[in-house]
C-alpha positions in Angstrom: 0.0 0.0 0.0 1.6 3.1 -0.9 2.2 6.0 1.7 0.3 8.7 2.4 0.9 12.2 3.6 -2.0 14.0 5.7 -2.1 17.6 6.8 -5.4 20.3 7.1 -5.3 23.9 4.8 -7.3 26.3 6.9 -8.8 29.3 5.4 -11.9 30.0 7.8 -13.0 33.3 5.7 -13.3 32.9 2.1 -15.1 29.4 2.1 -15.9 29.4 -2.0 -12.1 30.0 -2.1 -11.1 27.1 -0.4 -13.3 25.1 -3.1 -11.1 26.5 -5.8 -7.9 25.2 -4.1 -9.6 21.7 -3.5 -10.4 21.5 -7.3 -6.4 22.9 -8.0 -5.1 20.5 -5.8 -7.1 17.8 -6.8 -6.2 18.6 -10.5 -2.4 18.7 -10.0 -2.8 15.3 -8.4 -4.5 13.0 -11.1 -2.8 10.4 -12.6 -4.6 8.8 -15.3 -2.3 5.5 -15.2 -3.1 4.8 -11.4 -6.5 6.9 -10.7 -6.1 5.9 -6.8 -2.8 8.1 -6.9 -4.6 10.9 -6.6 -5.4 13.5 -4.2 -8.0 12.8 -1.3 -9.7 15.7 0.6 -13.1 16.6 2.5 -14.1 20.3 2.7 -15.9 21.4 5.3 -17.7 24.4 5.4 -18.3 24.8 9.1 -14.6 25.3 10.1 -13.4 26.4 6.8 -10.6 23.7 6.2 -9.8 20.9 3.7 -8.3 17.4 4.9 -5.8 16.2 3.2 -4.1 13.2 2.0 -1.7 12.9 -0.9 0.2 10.1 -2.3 3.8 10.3 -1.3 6.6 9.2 -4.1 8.9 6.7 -3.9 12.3 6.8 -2.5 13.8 8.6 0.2 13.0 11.8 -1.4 9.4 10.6 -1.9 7.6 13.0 0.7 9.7 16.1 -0.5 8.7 15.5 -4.2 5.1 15.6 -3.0 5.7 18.2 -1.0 7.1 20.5 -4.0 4.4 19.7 -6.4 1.8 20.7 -3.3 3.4 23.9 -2.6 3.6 25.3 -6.5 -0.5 24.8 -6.2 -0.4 26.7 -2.8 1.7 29.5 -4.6 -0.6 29.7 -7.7 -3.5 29.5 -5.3 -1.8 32.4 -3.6 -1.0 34.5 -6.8 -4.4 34.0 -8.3 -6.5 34.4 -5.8 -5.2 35.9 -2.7 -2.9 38.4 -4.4 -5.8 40.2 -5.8 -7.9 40.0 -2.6 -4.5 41.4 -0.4 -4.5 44.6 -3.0 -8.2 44.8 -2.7 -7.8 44.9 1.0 -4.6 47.4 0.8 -6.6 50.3 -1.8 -9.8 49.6 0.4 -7.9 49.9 4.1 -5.0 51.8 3.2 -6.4 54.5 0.4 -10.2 54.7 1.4 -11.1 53.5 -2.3 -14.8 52.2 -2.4 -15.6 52.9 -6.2 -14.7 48.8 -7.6 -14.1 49.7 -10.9 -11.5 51.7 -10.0 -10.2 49.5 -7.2 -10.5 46.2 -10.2 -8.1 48.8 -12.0 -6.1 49.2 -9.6 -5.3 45.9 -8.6 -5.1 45.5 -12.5 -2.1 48.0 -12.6 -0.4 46.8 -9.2 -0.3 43.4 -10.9 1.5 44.1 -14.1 3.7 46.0 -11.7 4.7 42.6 -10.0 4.7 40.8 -13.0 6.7 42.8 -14.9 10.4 42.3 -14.1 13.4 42.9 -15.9 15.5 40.5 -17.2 19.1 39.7 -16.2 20.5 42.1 -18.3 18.3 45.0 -17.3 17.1 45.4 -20.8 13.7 45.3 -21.3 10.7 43.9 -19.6 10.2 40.1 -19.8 7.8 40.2 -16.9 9.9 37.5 -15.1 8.2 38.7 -12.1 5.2 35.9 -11.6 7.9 32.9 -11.7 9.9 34.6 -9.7 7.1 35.5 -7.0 5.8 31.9 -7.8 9.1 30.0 -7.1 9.5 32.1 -3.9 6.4 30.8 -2.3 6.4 27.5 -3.2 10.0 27.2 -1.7 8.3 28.7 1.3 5.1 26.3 1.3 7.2 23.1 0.2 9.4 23.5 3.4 6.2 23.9 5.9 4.7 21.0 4.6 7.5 18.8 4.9 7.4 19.6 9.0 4.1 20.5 9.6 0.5 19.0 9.2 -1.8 21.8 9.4 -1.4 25.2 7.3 -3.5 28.3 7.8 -3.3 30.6 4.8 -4.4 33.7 6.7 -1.7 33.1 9.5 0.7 31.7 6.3 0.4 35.2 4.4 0.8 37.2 7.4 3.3 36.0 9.7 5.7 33.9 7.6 5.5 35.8 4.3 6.0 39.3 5.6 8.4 39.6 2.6 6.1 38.8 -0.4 3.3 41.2 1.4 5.8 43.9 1.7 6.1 43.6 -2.0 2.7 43.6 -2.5 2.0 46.5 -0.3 5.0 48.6 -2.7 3.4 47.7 -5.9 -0.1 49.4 -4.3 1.4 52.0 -3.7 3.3 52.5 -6.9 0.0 51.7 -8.8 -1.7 54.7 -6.8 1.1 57.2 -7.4 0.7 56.2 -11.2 -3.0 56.9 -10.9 -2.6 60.2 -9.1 0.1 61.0 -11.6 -2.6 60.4 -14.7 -5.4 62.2 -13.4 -3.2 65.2 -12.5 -2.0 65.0 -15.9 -5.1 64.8 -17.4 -6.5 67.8 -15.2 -3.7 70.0 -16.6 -4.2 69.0 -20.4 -7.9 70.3 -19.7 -6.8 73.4 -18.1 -4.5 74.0 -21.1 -7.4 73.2 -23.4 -9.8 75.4 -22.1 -7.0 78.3 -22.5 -6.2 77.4 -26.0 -10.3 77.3 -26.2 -10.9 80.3 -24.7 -7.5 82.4 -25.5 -7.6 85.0 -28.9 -5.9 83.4 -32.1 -2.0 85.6 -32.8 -0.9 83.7 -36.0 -3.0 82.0 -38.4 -0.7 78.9 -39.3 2.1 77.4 -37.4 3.8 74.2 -38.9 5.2 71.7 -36.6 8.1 70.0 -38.1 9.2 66.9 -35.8 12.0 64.9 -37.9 11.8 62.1 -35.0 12.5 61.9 -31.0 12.8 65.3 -29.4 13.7 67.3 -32.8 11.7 69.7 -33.4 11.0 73.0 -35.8 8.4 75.4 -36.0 7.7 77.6 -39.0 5.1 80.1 -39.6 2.6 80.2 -43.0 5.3 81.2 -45.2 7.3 77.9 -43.5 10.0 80.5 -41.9 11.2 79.8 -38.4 8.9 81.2 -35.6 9.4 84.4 -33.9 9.7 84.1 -30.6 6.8 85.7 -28.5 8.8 87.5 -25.6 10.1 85.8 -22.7 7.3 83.3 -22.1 8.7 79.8 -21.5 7.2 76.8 -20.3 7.0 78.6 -16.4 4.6 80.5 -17.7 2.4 78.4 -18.5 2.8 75.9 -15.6 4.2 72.8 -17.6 6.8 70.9 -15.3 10.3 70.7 -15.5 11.8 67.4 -15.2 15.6 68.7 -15.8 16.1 66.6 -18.2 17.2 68.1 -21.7 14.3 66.3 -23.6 11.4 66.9 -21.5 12.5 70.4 -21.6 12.9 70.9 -25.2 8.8 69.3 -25.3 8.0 71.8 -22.6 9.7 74.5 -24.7 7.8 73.9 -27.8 4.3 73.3 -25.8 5.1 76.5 -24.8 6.1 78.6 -27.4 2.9 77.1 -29.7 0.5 78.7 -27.2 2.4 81.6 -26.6 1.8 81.6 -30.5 -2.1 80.4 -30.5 -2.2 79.6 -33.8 -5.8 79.1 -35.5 -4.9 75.9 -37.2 -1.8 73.7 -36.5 0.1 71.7 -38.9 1.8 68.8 -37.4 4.5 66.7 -40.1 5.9 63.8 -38.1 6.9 60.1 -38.3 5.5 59.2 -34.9 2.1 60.3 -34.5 2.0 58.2 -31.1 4.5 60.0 -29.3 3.9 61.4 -25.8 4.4 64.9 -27.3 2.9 64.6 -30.5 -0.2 63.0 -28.4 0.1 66.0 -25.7 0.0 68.7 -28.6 -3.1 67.0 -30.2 -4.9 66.7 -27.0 -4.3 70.2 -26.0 -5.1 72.3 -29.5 -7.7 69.7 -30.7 -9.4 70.4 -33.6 -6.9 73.1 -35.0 -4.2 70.2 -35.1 -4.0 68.3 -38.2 -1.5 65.4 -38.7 0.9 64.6 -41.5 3.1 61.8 -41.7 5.9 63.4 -44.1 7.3 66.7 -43.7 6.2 69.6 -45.9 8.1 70.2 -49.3 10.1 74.1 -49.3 
């Protein structure tokens, strides 16, 4: 008769959860060559835990093996489903957010935060970030199991995986700031709107010539370089400065364009999606027009 290994998973609150483990662990477990190898467990609802009892391999590694394979399902139990109930928790406890859209967002963005990881190198984004998390806890799990013969996820997540909650807790936070960020962006493009909106045309035609990344010409409707209006520069129009060279040559052309307030705007460029291309569009609306080559002169 082959060996078995017993132990209880506890998880007292979330009682449909526990149901969605039982079916993980119980898939992980079947073995279509011997059905009777398979995972054994009872679920009851009125003290929230499933009993156990998995088939332990052969060999004197036989109960670690089992071990591993139980604690990768505890760790995609944990990514799936109580990752995005600990960030629901955070934004609800920590931030006061009620509206769930904007929470499902949230935990949305806070996610692909975690997930998204940069490779060895440092170049680009491989999001490496879920295996990593996921080989981290299972590691953890694994280990408990093989000394221990009841686990209670709540007390689990809390007390022994202060680490991985820490991270958690960061990405929150980072997904907030990038939320706050957005909207106070977006509240300044409509403040500059409604000045370009409300503000009294000074030049009929302005071209934009943008050869590629932060190269940038303006020409007036005979297509000779633009005067300068004074000594109004992006502070004078609130738009930030980042001291770096590139955000401030954007800045500077933002500027000097509604310094200008042109009645219609010709924009010649190779990358209409660019952050400034996009910011100019969304900020003189329907005096922009885009062309994708520049002008002939």
């Amino acid at each position: 008769m082959k060996k078995k290994m017993e132990f209880v998973v506890a998880y007292a609150s979330d009682p449909p959860s526990l149901e969605r483990l039982a079916g993980m662990l119980s898939r992980t477990f079947v073995d279509a060559k011997n059905p009777v190898d398979s995972v054994q467990w009872e679920l009851s609802q009125e003290d929230g835990v499933i009993r156990c009892q998995f088939p332990v391999g052969p060999g004197p590694h036989g109960k670690k093996h089992s071990c591993d394979r139980v604690g990768k399902v505890l760790a995609e139990y944990t990514l799936s489903e109580q990752e995005p109930a600990l960030l629901r928790k955070l934004f609800r406890t920590n931030f006061g957010l009620r509206d769930e859209v904007e929470t499902d967002a949230l935990i949305a963005e806070a996610v692909s935060l975690l997930d998204g990881e940069p490779d060895a190198t440092g170049v680009g984004w491989m999001g490496r970030g879920r295996e990593r998390r996921l080989q981290k806890l299972a590691a953890k799990f694994s280990r408990y199991l093989e000394e221990h013969e009841r686990l209670n996820l709540e007390g689990f997540l809390r007390f022994r995986l202060g680490d991985y909650g820490a991270e958690v807790k960061e990405a929150a936070e980072a997904a907030i700031e990038e939320r706050m960020m957005e909207r106070q962006y977006q509240e300044f493009m409509s403040l500059l709107k409604s000045m370009v909106e409300w503000q009294e045309t000074r030049t009929s035609t302005i071209h934009v010539l943008h050869s590629g990344g932060h190269a940038f010409r303006l020409l007036d409707e005979e297509m000779k370089p633009l005067e300068q209006e004074g000594d109004l520069g992006p502070e004078a129009f609130g738009l930030p400065d980042s001291g770096e060279p590139e955000a401030e040559e954007e800045s500077l052309v933002v500027s000097r364009l509604l310094a200008a307030s042109p009645r219609q705007l010709y924009i010649h460029t190779p990358e209409p999606e660019s952050q400034v291309i996009r910011t100019i569009i969304g900020i003189f609306g329907d005096r922009a027009a885009l062309y994708p080559d520049l002008p002939a002169h």
